[in-house]
C-alpha positions as CSV (number, residue, x, y, z in Angstrom):
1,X,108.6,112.6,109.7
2,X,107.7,110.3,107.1
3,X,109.5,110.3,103.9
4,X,107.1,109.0,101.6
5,X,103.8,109.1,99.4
6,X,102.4,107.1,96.6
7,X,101.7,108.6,93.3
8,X,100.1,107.9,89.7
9,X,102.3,108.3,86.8
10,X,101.2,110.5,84.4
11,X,103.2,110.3,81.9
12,X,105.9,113.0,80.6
13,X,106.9,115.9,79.2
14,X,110.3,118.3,79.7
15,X,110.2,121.9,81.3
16,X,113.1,125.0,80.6
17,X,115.0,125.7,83.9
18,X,116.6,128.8,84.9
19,X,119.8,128.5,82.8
20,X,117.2,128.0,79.4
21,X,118.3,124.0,79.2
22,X,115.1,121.6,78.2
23,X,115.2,118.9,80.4
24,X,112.8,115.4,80.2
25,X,110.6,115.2,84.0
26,X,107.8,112.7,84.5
27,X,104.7,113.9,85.9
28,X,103.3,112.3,89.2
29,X,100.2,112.8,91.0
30,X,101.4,112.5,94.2
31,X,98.8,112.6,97.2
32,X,97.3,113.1,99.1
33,X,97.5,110.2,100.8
34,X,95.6,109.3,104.4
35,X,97.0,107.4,107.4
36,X,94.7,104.4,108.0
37,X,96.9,102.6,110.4
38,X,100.3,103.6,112.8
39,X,102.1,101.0,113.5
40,X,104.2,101.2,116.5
41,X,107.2,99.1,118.2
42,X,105.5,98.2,121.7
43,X,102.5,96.5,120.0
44,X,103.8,95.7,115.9
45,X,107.4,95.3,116.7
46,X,108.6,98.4,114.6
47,X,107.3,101.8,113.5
48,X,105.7,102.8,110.3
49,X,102.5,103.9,108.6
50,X,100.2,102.5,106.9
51,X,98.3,105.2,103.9
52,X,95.9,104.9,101.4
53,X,95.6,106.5,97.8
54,X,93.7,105.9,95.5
55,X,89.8,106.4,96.5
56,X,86.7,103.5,95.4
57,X,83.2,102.9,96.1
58,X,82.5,101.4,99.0
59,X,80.5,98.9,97.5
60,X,83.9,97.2,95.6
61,X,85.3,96.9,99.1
62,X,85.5,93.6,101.6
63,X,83.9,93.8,104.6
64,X,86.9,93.5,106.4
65,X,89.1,96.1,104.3
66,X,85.7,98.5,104.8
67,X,86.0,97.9,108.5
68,X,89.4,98.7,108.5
69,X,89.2,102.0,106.4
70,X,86.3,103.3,109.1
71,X,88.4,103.5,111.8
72,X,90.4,106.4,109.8
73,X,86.7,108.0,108.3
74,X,84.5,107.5,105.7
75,X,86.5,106.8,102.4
76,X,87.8,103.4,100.8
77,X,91.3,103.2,99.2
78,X,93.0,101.6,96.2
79,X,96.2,101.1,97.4
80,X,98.1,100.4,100.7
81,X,101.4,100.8,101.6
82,X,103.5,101.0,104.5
83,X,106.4,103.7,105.1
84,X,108.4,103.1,108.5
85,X,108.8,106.3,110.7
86,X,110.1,107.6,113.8
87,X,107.8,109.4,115.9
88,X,104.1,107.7,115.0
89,X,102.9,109.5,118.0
90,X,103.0,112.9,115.6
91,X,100.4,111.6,113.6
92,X,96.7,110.5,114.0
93,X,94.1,108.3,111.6
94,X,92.8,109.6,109.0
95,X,95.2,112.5,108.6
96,X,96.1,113.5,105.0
97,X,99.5,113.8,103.6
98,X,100.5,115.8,101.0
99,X,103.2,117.0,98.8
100,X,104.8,119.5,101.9
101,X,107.0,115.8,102.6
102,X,109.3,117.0,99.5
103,X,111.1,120.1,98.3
104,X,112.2,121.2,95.1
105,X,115.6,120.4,94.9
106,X,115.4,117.0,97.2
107,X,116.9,113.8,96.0
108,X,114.3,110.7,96.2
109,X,114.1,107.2,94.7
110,X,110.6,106.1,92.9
111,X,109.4,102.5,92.7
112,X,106.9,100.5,90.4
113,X,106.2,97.9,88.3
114,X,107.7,97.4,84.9
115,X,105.4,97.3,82.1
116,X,104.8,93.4,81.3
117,X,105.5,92.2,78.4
118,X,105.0,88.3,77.8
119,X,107.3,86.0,77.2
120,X,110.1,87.7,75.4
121,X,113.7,86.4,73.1
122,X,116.8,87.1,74.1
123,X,117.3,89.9,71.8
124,X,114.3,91.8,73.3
125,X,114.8,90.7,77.0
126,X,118.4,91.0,76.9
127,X,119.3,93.2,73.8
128,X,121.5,90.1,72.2
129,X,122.7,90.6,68.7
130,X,120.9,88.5,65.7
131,X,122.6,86.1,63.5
132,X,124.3,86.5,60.1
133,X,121.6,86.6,57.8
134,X,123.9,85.3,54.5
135,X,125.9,82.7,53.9
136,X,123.4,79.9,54.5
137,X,123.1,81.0,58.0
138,X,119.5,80.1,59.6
139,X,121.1,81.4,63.4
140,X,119.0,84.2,63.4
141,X,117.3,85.2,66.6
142,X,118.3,82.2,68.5
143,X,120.4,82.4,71.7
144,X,123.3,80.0,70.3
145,X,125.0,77.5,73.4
146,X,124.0,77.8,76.5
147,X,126.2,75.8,78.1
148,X,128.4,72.4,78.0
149,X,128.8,69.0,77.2
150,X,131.5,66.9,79.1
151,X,131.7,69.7,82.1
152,X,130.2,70.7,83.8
153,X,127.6,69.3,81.9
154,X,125.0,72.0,83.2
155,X,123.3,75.2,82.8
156,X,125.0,77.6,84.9
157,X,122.3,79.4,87.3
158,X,121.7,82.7,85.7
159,X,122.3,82.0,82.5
160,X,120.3,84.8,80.4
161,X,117.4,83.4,78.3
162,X,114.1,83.5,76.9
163,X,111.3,84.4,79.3
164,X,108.6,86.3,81.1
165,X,109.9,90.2,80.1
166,X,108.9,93.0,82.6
167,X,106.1,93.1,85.5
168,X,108.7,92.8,88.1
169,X,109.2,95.7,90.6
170,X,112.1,97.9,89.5
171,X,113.4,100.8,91.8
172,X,115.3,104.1,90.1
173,X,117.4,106.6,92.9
174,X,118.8,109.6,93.1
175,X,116.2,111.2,91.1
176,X,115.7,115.0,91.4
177,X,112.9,116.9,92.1
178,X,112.3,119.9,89.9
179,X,109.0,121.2,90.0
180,X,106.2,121.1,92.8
181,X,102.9,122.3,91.9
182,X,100.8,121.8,95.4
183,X,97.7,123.3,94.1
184,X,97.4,120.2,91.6
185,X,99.0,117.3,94.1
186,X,102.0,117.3,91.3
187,X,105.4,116.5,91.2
188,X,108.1,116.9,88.6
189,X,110.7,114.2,88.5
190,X,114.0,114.4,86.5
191,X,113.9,111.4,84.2
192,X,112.4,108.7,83.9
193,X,110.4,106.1,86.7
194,X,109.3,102.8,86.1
195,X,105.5,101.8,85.2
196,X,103.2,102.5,82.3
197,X,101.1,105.3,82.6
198,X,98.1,105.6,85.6
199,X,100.9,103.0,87.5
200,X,100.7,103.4,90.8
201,X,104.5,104.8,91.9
202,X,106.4,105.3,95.6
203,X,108.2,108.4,96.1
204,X,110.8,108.2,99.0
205,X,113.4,110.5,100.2
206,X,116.9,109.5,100.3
């Protein structure tokens, strides 16, 4: 069975469970998603499927992408993503996936991309402290030494400095489900997931 679907982030909000605690959930629009390819280990080497989500016009589709979306039916997809399975024989193009993957309760891990945010300091990328701001000190947001003279007269590999911040695909697990609302294709996600909002998200169980 597969063990995954791709969302849209939403955004979030908290809910009051049983015991009357407020807890923070991110809202995800999760599904449904259709098969357009099955992948299998006698012709591809391994097993997965391939789903779309996310519909479009067909007219801002290649020809080739449009010719591969026909052979599951009539509709053109966003995104595509692959999720490796066990028994591909159990399911058939074009077949639509939907939130019965998950229960309330289950543990899963989301993925996305970080919001991007340009070319950053060290005190934003990396939450260094400023300088002194008295005693003639002009060291204010600047990274101080980064390395060293004599030896090993290098920048170590790694070294944390200024740079590109964000856009960079960030995974958060063991993540609990709290809510399922089928009706709407939503799910209710303890915490927070990476991604601004309308990001596109994966939701896999552990």
């Amino acid at each position: 069975m597969i063990k995954g679907l791709l969302g849209k982030k939403l955004g979030m909000t908290s809910v009051f469970v049983n015991d009357g605690r407020s807890i923070p959930v991110t809202v995800i629009e999760a599904g449904p998603c259709t098969v357009t390819q099955i992948k299998t280990k006698a012709n591809d080497g391994y097993n997965a499927l391939q789903v779309g989500f996310g519909e479009k016009k067909k007219s801002r589709v290649t020809k080739p992408l449009a010719g591969h979306f026909s052979k599951a039916g009539d509709k053109m997809f966003v995104f595509l993503k692959e999720f490796t399975i066990d028994d591909p024989d159990s399911y058939k193009l074009g077949q639509a996936i939907d939130l019965a993957v998950f229960d309330v309760g289950d543990k899963v891990e989301v993925s996305g991309k970080t919001k991007g945010r340009g070319f950053s300091g060290t005190i934003k990328r990396h939450g260094f402290h400023r300088g002194p701001k008295t005693h003639g000190s002009k060291n204010y947001r600047e990274p101080g030494s980064i390395g060293q003279c004599a030896w090993p007269s290098k920048v170590f590999k790694g070294k944390r400095m200024p740079g590109r911040y964000g856009n960079t695909r960030m995974t958060v697990k063991n993540l609990e489900i709290v809510d399922i609302r089928p009706d709407q294709h939503l799910i209710l996600i303890k915490g927070a997931v990476p991604g601004p909002i309308s990001g596109l998200v994966e939701i896999r169980k552990r």
